[in-house]
C-alpha positions in Angstrom: 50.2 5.9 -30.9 51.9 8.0 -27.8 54.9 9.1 -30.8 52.3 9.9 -33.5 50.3 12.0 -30.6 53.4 13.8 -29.6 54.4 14.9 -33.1 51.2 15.9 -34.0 51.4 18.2 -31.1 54.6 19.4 -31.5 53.6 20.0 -35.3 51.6 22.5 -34.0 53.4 24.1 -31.8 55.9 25.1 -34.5 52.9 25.9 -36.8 50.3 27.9 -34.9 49.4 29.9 -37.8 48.2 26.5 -39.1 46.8 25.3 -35.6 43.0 25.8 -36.7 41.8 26.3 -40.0 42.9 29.4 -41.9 39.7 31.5 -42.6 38.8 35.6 -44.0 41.4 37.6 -45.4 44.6 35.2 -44.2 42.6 32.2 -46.7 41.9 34.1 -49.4 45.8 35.8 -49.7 47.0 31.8 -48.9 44.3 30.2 -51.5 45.3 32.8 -54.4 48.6 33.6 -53.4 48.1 37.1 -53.8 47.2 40.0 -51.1 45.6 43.3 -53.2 46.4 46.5 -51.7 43.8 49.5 -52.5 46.2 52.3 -53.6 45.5 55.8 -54.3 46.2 57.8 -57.7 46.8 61.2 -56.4 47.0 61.3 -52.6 50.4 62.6 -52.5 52.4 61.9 -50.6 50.4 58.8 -48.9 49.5 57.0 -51.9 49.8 58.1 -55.6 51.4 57.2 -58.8 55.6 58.6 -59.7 56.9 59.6 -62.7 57.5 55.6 -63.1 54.0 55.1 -63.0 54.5 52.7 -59.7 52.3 53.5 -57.0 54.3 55.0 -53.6 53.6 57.2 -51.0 54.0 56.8 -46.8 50.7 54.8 -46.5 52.5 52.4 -49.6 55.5 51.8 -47.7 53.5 50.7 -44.5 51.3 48.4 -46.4 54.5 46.9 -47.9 55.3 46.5 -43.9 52.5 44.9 -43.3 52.3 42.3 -46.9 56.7 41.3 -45.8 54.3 40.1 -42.1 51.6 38.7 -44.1 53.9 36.7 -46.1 56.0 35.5 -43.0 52.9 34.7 -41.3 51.9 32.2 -43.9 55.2 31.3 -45.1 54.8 32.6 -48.5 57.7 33.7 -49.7 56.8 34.6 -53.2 53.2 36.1 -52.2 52.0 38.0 -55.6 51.4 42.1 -54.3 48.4 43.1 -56.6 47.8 47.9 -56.8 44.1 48.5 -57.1 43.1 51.7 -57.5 39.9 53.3 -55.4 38.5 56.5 -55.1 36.7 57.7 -52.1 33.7 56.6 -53.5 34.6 52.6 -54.1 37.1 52.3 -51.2 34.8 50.7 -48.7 32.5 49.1 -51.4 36.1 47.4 -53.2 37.0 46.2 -49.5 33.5 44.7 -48.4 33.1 42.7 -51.7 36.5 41.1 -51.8 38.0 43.1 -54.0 40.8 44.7 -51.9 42.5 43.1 -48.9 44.1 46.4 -47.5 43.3 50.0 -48.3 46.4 52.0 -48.7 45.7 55.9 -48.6 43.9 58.7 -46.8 41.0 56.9 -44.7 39.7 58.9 -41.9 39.1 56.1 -38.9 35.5 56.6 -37.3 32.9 55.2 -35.7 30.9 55.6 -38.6 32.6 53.7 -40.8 33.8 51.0 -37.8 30.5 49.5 -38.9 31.1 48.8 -42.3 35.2 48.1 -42.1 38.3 47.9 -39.7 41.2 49.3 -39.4 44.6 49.1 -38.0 47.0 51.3 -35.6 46.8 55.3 -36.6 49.2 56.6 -38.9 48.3 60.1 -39.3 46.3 62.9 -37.8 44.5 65.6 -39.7 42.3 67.9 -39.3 39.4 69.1 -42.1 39.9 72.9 -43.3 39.8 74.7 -46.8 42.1 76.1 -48.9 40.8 79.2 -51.4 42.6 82.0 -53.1 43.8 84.7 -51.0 42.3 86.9 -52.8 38.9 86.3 -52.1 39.6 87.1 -48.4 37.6 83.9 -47.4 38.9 84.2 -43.7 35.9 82.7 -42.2 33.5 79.6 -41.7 31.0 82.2 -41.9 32.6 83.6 -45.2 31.8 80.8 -47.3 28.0 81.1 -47.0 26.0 81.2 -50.2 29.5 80.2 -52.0 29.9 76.9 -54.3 32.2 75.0 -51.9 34.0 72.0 -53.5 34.6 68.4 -51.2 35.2 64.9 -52.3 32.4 62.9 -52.7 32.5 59.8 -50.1 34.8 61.7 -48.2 34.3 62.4 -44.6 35.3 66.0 -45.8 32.3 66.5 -47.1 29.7 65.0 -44.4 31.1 67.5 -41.9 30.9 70.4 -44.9 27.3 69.5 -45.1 26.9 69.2 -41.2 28.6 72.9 -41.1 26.8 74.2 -43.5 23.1 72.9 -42.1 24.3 73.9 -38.3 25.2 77.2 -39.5 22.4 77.8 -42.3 25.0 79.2 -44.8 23.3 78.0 -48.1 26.6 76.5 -49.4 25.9 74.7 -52.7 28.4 71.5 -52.3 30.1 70.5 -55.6 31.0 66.9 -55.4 34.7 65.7 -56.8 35.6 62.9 -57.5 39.3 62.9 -55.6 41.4 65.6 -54.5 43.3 66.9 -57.6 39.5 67.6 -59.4 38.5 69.9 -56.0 41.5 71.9 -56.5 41.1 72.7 -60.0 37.3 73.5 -59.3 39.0 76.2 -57.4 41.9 77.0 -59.7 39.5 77.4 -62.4 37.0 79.5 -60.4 34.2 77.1 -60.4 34.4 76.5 -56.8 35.2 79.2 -54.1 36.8 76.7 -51.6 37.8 73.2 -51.5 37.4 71.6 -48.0 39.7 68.6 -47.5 42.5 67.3 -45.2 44.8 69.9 -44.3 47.7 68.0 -45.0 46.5 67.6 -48.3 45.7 71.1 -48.6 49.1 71.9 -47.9 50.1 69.6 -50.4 48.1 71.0 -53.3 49.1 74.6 -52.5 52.5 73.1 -52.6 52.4 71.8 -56.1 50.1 74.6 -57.5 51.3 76.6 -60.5 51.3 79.7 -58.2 51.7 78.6 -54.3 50.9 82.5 -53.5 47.7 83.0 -54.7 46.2 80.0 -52.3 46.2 80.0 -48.2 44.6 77.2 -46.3 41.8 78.1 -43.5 43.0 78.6 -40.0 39.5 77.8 -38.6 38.8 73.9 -38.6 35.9 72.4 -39.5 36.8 69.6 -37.8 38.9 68.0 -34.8 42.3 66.1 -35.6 41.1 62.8 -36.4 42.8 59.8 -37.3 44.2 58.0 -40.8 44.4 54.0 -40.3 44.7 51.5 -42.7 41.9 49.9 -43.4 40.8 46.2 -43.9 37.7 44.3 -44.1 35.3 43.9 -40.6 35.0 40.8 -38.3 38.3 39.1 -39.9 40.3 39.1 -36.6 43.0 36.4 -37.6 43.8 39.0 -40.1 43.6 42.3 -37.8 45.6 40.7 -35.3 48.8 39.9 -38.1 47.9 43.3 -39.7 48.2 45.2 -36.0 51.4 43.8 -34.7 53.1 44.3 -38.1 52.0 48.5 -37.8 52.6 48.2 -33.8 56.2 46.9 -34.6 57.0 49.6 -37.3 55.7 52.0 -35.3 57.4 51.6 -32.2 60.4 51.1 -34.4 62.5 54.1 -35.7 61.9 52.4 -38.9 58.3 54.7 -39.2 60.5 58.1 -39.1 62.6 57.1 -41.5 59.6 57.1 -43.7 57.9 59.9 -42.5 61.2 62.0 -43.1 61.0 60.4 -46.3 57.7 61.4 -47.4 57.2 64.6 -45.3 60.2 66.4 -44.8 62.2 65.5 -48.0 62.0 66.3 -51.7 59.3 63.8 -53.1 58.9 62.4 -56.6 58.5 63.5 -59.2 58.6 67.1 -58.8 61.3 67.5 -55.7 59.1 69.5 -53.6 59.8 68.9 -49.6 56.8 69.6 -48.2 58.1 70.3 -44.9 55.8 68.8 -42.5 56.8 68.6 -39.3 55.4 65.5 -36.8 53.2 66.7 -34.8 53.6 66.0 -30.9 50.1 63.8 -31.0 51.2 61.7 -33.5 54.6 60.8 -31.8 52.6 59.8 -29.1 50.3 57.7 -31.7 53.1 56.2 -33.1 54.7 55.3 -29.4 51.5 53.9 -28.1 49.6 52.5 -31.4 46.4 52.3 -31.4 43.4 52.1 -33.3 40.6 54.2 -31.6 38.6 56.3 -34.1 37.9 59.2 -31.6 39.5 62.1 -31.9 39.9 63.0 -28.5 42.1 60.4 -27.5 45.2 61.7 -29.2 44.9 65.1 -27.3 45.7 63.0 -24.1 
């Protein structure tokens, strides 16, 4: 009895992963032997599909980080990777039902949406501006009132549009799109004045525009910096706690520059364009010290 005691124990020592009862997210990936990562269509260069049609982007390459951990953890070497696409809209609803076990994209991490989700260690900073065509001379917040100004519905862009815009009493009539290529075009085409977005994205659009001159992104914010996380589903903290040392690895790692030079500061499929992004100071400091606090005013520290 003593040897079949000590082996058990032993037995778990070697497999702690295994120690209690797999549960959440780690159950379902080891039931189904598959993990489904949320992936974006057009969030260059986070998340969007090449001229291969396979999804990539810098928020791809750290979810593959984080599946290589997940399959480690459970000793699944041959662990199916499932692409699901979402849109602002379904992205939380996809990961609260199931659907999705890791959203792969542009999520802003706040304490609004803490209730609903989780996610992991920051792996961007951004700030919410508006990009418009220069010659409109929209300089100003305050220029934009009584204008048709385009956001993405779901999108934290456009709660803090509407915020402005009741704070301010400009009489903005928001135009809901449905991701960020449609916002653009509202403004290419004239239907919109401004599109209010990320403004790394905006950068990004301008960037791949037919005419990068005729557009200029806001200087005035409408918005702190505020963090990008990875998000995964709420009160699954087996999960979060695989999921968090896998980013806190890469991003203490010199691994995570090689992608951000990658995706940021090299010429990016299809089209070659570098959009020449530099790392910002607060994200170096992010990256050094990970962490997954949605306020803002922790990464100006």
């Amino acid at each position: 009895m003593r040897i079949i005691e000590t082996t058990l124990a032993l037995c778990l020592l070697v497999n702690p992963v295994f120690a209690d009862e797999l549960t959440g997210t780690l159950k379902k990936i080891k039931d189904t032997n598959r993990i489904v990562l949320g992936v974006r269509d057009s969030a260059t260069p986070f998340s969007y599909l090449d001229d291969k049609q396979q999804y990539v982007g810098f928020a791809v390459d750290i979810c593959k980080k984080i599946t290589d951990a997940v399959k480690q953890e459970l000793k699944l070497p041959d662990l199916r990777v499932e692409m699901q696409p979402v849109i602002s809209s379904t992205r939380i609803p996809l990961m609260t039902n199931g659907t999705i076990d890791l959203e792969c994209g542009t999520t802003t991490n706040n304490a609004d949406r803490k209730k609903l989700v989780e996610f992991t260690n920051t792996h961007f900073l951004t700030a919410s501006r508006y990009v418009s065509k220069k010659a409109q001379h929209l300089d100003t917040i305050e220029s934009l009132k009584g204008k048709t100004i385009s956001s993405v519905a779901g999108s934290t862009n456009v709660i803090q549009l509407n915020k402005v815009n009741a704070e301010r009493k400009l009489g903005i009539s928001v135009q809901s799109a449905k991701d960020v290529v449609e916002g653009f075009l509202l403004v290419e085409s004239g239907r919109a004045a401004a599109f209010v977005m990320d403004d790394v994205q905006l950068s990004i659009l301008v960037a791949q525009s037919k005419d990068p001159a005729a557009y200029e992104v806001s200087r005035e914010a409408l918005s702190v910096p505020e963090p990008y996380g990875i998000m995964l589903r709420k009160d699954d903290p087996a999960f979060k706690a695989v999921v968090d040392r896998a980013t806190a690895d890469l991003y203490r790692s010199p691994e995570i520059m090689t992608f951000y030079d990658r995706w940021f500061l090299a010429p990016v499929p299809p089209r070659g364009i570098n959009y020449n992004i530099p790392i910002s100071s607060e994200l170096k400091r992010a990256f050094a010290n990970p962490t997954d606090n949605p306020d803002p005013a922790a990464y100006a520290r």
